[in-house]
N, C-alpha and C positions, 0 to 999 in steps of 0.2 A: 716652230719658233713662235715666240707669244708675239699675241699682233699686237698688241701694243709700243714694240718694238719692232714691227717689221719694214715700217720707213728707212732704218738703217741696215737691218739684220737683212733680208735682200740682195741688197748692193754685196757683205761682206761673203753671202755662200755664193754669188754668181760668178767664179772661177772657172766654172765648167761651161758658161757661155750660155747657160739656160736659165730667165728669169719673167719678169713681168712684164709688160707694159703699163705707159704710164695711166692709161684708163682704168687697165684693173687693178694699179696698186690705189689708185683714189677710191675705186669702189667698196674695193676690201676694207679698207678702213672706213667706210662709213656703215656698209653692213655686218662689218662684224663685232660693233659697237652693239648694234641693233639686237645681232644674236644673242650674246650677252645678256640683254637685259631680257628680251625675249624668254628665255630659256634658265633664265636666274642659275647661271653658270659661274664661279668664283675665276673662272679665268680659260681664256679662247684660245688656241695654238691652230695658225697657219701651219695645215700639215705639207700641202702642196698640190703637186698637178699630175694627174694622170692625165696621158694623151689619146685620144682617137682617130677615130679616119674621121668621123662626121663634126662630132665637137669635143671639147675635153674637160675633162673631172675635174674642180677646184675643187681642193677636201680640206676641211676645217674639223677639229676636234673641241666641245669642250669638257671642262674639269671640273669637279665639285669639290668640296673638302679635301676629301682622299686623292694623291695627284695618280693612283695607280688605277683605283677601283672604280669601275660605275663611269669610264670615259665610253666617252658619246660622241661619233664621226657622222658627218654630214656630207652633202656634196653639192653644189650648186654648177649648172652650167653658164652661168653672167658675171657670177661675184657679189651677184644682189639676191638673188632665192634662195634660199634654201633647204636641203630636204633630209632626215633623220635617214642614217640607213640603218639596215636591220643589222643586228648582234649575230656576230659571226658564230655559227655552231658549230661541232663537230662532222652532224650531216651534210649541213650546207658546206664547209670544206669539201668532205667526202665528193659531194655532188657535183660541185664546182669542178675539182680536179678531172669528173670523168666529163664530162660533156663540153664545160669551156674549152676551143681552143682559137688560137692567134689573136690576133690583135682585141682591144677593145673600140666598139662600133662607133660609139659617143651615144647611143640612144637607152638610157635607164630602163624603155621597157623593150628591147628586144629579145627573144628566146633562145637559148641553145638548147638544143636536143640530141642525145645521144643513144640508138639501140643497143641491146646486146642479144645472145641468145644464152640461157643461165638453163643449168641441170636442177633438175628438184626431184629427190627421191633418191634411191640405191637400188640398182643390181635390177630386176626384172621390171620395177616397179617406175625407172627414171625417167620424165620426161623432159622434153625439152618446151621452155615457154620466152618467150620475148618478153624483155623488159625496157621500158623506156624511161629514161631521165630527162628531166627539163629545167632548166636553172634561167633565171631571168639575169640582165646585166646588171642591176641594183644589187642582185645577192653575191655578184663575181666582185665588184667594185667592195664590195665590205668584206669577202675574204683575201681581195690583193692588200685590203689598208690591213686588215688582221695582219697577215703574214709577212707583210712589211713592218711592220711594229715589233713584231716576236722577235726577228733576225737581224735589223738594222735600227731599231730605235737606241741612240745613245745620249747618253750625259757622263759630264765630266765626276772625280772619285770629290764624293764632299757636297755635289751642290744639291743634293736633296736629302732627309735624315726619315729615319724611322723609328717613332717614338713606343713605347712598352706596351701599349694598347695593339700597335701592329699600323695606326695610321703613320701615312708618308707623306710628308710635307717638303715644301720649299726650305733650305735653311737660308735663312736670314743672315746670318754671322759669313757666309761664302764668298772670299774674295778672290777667287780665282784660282788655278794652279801657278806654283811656281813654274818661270820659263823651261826650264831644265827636266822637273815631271813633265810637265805639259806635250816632251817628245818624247813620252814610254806610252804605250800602246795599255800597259795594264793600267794605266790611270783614268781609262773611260771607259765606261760599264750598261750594259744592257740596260735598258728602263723597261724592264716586263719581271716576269713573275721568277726567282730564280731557277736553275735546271740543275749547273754543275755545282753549288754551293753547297745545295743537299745530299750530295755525295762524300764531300770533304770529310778527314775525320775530325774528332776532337782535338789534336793535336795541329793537323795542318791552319785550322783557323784559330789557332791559340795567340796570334799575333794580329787577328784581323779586330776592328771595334764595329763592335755591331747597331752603333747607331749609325753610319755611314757606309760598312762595307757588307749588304744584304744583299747586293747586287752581283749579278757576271760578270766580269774583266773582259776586254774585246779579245784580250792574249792569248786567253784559253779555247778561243773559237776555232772552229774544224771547217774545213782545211786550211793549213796554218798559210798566212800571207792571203787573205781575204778581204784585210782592210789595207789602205792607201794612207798614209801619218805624213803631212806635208806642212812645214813650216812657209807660208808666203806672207809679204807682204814686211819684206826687211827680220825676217824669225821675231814680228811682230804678232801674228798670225799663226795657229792652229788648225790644218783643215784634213778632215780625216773622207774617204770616200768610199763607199762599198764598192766592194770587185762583185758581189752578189746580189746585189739589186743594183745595175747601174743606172745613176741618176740620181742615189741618194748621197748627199753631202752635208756634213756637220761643220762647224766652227766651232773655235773658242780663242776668244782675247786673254792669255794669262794675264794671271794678277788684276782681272777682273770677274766679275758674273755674268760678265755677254757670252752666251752659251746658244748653239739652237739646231735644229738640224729639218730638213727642207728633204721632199722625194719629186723631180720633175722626171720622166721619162714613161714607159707604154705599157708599169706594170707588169713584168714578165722578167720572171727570175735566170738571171744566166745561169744557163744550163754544161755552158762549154767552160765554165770558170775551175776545174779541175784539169783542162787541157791547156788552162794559161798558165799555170804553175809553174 
């Protein structure tokens, strides 16, 4: 959610019972003013909270021109420092997955280590050698926000365009969904790089305009019934909630541009979320 708005936006995703305190929401607003200029970012997004056993993650994202390309997540553990994390790579994934496990410590430089015993060579010649992996928590904390981005980052159909050059901006002209879209599930769309769009043929996106619909529909998502589409607050209210990362929660006021979406909880993907269905 942009912090610029987060004095209100806050209040509207804390439905789930998880929010701030009144210290760290004065903090956040004074340091992420700071970030900003600091870091000569066109605009800050409170992402949210991972939690720990020792302390926990406030993660802040910013954004440059392009609202897609070249984003930049941070993490502070006060509300007032903060610290660049590293670009989520494919190894570090890799890496992450084998050695990370349970919960997050709260300490950025603690290690996990994982051995194995790995074959090298064929038929007379194989031997056996040990290998060990070691991932610090700064490099797991940059692939849970990676990974929580790819799968759970949403925006509503309309409030961002994509001009012929290929950059994505804010649209300006976006007043909100109609109340009645606003409770279809195809009307809010991945904010990451598309997957199933590129598969579509020329015919199926014959009807779609491709300066707004460049994006995934939450609809088309696998396993079907993953997201939570709940009207509160008088069906004044739009608040959608992942069954797949729980703890993340979106809004959206129809017939407005109040839009945002917030991840509080421990970082760890449900795993049993095909046994809820």
């Amino acid at each position: 959610m942009d912090s610029e708005s987060l004095h209100y936006s806050l209040d509207l995703a804390a439905g789930n019972g998880l929010t701030l305190s009144s210290e760290q929401r004065a903090a956040l607003q004074t340091s992420l003013v700071i970030l900003k200029r600091n870091y000569k970012f066109s605009r800050v997004l409170f992402w949210g909270k991972i939690l720990g056993i020792k302390c926990d993650y406030f993660i802040a994202q910013g954004v440059e021109d392009d609202e897609m390309k070249n984003k930049k997540s941070l993490y502070s553990l006060n509300c007032m420092d903060w610290h660049l994390l590293p670009p989520a790579t494919e190894s570090m994934i890799a890496d992450v997955a084998l050695a990370a496990q349970g919960r997050f410590t709260g300490d950025p430089s603690h290690e996990y280590e994982h051995t194995e015993t790995r074959i090298k060579g064929e038929g007379d010649d194989a031997t056996e050698e040990e290998v060990t992996v070691k991932v610090n928590e700064a490099s797991r904390l940059a692939t849970a926000v990676s990974n929580i981005d790819k799968d759970a980052s949403v925006v509503p159909r309309g409030a961002f365009t994509k001009s012929p050059s290929g950059k994505v901006q804010t649209n300006r002209s976006f007043g909100g969904l109609d109340p009645i879209e606003a409770a279809k599930l195809r009307n809010y769309l991945h904010f990451r790089e598309p997957v199933n769009l590129k598969k579509k043929s020329i015919l199926e996106m014959s009807h779609l305009n491709p300066a707004i619909d460049f994006l995934d529909p939450l609809s088309e998502d696998n396993p079907k019934g993953s997201w939570s589409l709940q009207l509160e607050r008088g069906s004044t209210m739009c608040v959608l909630r992942s069954l797949l990362w729980l703890g993340l929660t979106f809004f959206h006021i129809p017939q407005t541009p109040q839009h945002g979406y917030i991840y509080m909880g421990d970082g760890l993907m449900n795993l049993d979320l095909p046994f809820m269905l």
